[in-house]
N, C-alpha and C positions, 0 to 999 in steps of 0.2 A: 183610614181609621186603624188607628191601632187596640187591639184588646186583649188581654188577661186572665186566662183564668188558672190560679194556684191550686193545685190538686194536694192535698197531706197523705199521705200514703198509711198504712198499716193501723185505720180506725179498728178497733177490739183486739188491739195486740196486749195492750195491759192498761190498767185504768189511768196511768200516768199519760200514758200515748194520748189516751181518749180526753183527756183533761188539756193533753196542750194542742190539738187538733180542733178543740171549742174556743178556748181562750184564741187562738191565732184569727177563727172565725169571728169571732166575737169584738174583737182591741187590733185586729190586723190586716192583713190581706187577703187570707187564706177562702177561697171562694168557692171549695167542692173535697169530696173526699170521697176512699173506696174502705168499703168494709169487709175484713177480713170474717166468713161464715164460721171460720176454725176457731179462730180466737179467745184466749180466754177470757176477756173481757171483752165479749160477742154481745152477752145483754144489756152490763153499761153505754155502750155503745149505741145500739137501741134509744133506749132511755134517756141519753142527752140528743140521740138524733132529733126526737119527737120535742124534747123543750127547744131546739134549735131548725121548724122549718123549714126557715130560708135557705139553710145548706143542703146544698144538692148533694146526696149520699148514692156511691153507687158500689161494683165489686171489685174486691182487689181478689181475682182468681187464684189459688193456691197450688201449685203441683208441686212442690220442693220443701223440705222438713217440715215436722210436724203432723199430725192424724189427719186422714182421710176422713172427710166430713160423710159420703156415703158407705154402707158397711164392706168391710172388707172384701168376703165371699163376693162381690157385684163388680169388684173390679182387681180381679186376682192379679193381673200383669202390672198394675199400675200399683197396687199396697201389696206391704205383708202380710202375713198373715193375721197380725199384733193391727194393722191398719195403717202403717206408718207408711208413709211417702217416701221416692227418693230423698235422702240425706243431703245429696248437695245436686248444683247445677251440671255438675257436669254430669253424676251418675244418670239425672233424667235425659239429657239431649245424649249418653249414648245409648240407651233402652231404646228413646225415639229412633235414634238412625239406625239401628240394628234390628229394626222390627220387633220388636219385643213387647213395648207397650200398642195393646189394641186398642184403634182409635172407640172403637164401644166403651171402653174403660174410661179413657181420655172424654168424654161428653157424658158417660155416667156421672164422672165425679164432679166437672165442672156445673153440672145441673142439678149435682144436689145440692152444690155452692149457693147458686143463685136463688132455686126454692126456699133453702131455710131463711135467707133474706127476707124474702119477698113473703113467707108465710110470717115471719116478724113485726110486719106493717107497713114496711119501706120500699116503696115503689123506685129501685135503678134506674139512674137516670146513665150510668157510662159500666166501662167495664175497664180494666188492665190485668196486671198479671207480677205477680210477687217474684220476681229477682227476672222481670221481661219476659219469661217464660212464651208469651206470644210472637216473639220473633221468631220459634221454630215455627215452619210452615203449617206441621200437624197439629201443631198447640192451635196456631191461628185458625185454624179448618175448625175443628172440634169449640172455639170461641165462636169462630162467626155460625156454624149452626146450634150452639144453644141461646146466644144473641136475639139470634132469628124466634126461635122459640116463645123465649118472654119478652118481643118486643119493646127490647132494649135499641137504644140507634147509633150510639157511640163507643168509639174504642178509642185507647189510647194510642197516638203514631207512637213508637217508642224510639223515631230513628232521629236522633239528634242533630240540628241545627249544626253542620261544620263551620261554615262563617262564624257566629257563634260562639264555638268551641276555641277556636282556633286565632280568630283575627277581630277585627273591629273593636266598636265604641265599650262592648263590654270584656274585653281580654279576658275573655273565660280561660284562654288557652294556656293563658302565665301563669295561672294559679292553679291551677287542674290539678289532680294529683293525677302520674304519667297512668298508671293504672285505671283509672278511671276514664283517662280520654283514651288512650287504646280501645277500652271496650265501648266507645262509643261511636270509635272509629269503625270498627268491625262489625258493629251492628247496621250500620250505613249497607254493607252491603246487600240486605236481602232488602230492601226497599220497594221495588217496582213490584217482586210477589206479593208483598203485603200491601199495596194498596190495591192490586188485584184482587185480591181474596175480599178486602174490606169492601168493595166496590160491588162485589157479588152478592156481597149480603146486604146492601146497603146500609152500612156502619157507615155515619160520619167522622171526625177526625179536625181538630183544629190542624191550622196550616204550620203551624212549627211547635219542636219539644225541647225543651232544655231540662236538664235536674240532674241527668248521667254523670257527666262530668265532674258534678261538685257535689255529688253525694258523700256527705260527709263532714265537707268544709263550704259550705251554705253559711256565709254570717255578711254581718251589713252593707259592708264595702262592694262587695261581690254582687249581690244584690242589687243596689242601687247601679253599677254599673250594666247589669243586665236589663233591668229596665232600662237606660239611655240610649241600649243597642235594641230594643224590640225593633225587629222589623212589621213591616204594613199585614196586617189581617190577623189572625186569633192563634197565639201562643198558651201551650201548658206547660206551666212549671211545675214536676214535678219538686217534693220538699216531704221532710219526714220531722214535721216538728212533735215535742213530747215534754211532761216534765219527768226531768230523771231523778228517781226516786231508788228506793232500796230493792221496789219490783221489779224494776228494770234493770236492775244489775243483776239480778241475778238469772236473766234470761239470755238465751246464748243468741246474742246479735251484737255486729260491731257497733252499730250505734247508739249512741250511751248517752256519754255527756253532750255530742253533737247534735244529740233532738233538742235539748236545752239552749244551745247557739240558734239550730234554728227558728226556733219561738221566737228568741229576743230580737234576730232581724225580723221575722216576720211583721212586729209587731211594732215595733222604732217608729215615732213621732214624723224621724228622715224619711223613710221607706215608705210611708202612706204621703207626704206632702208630695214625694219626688213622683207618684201613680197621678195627683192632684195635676202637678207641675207642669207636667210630662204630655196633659192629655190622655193620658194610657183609660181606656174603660176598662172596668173589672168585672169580668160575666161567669157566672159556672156553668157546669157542663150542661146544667136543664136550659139556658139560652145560646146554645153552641148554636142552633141552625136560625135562629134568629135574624133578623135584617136588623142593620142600623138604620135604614131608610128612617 
């Protein structure tokens, strides 16, 4: 059996994000999503969650630009004093290797992530981490024990399918951009820790991830091909669909018009027959431990 579940990434990044993240759930595939606590469009978010049930909403963890959702003073190593986060990825993974950020810091701020969710109305059903942030070991320590906490049971694997990537029925690998498949290369290798860690807290994990690679350039073609390559047992895709508006340009992320690409394949007439076609089941993360028996 093969199974599916499409996760959209960055629910209350801006109300366009939050509008093509329902529409894909709604007209397309999209089968789960993570909610950013930060977000400006945190209670929009909310708000379509609740007219939209069926979708499994879980956290998309934050430690990299933008405000620390716990107050500053409570995790001085980890914010400014302003509250601001590391700026980019690399300033926080060398804080982490340098010892700098206190892992107290690092589980303060991830739990007050998940509280204001969860004081929201919205019971997480998974968890991830805004630019993978959980492939450092400490990031993943500091997940699996606030996880443990609010009995949460899923994490995202973030380690990318290389067959996948690289070869077979879906040639992810010809069309990659080279930047994107490097870094999916390199995340491959902290693997065996992280399912250690995941094991310890008992997080489940579907059996394969794909999304690294083609962030960005996610449209039909590409798509449909990866569906033809699903291998056997439960796959996430991640995908950042959005509609791009005047909100969203004016927000500093590269993904702009490409949330707009990827709605339209999400949501393609093709894309849902070839899930039909295919056999492919489509489950969210609230049926991750599920049997098909």
């Amino acid at each position: 059996m093969r199974r599916l579940i499409v996760n959209g990434d960055d629910f209350g990044y801006t109300p366009g994000v939050n509008a093509g993240i329902v529409r894909a759930y709604r007209d397309g595939i999209l089968t789960s999503t993570t909610l950013m606590a930060g977000g400006e469009a945190f209670d929009d978010a909310v708000r379509v969650a609740g007219e939209n049930p069926g979708l499994s909403v879980g956290c998309h963890l934050v430690l990299v630009g933008g405000q620390a959702v716990a107050p500053a003073g409570k995790i001085p190593t980890l914010a400014d004093p302003q509250g601001r986060l590391p700026a980019t990825l690399g300033k926080l993974v060398a804080a982490l290797s340098l010892g700098r950020v206190r892992q107290e810091d690092l589980e303060t701020e991830l739990r007050a992530q998940v509280q204001r969710i969860c004081e929201a109305g919205i019971r997480p059903t998974h968890v991830d981490t805004h630019k993978h942030t959980h492939l450092h070991p400490r990031v993943m320590q500091a997940v699996a024990s606030v996880t443990q906490e609010f009995g949460i049971g899923a994490v995202r694997n973030p380690y990318e399918d290389m067959r996948t990537l690289f070869s077979g029925p879906s040639d992810q690998g010809k069309d990659a951009p080279i930047s994107r498949s490097l870094t999916a290369a390199a995340a491959n290798l902290g693997r065996r820790r992280f399912g250690a860690l995941a094991k310890k807290a008992g997080l489940r994990s579907p059996d394969h991830f794909c999304g690294i690679g083609w962030t960005g350039s996610l449209e039909g073609e590409r798509l449909l091909r990866m569906i033809d390559g699903l291998a056997e047992g439960t796959t996430e895709l991640m995908c950042h669909p959005g509609v791009h508006d005047e909100i969203l340009d004016q927000k500093q992320t590269r993904l702009k018009a490409e949330r707009q690409v990827e709605l339209e394949a999400l949501t393609t007439p093709e894309v849902r027959r070839a899930i039909r076609d295919r056999n492919v089941r489509l489950i969210s993360f609230r049926e991750l431990g599920e049997s098909d028996a």
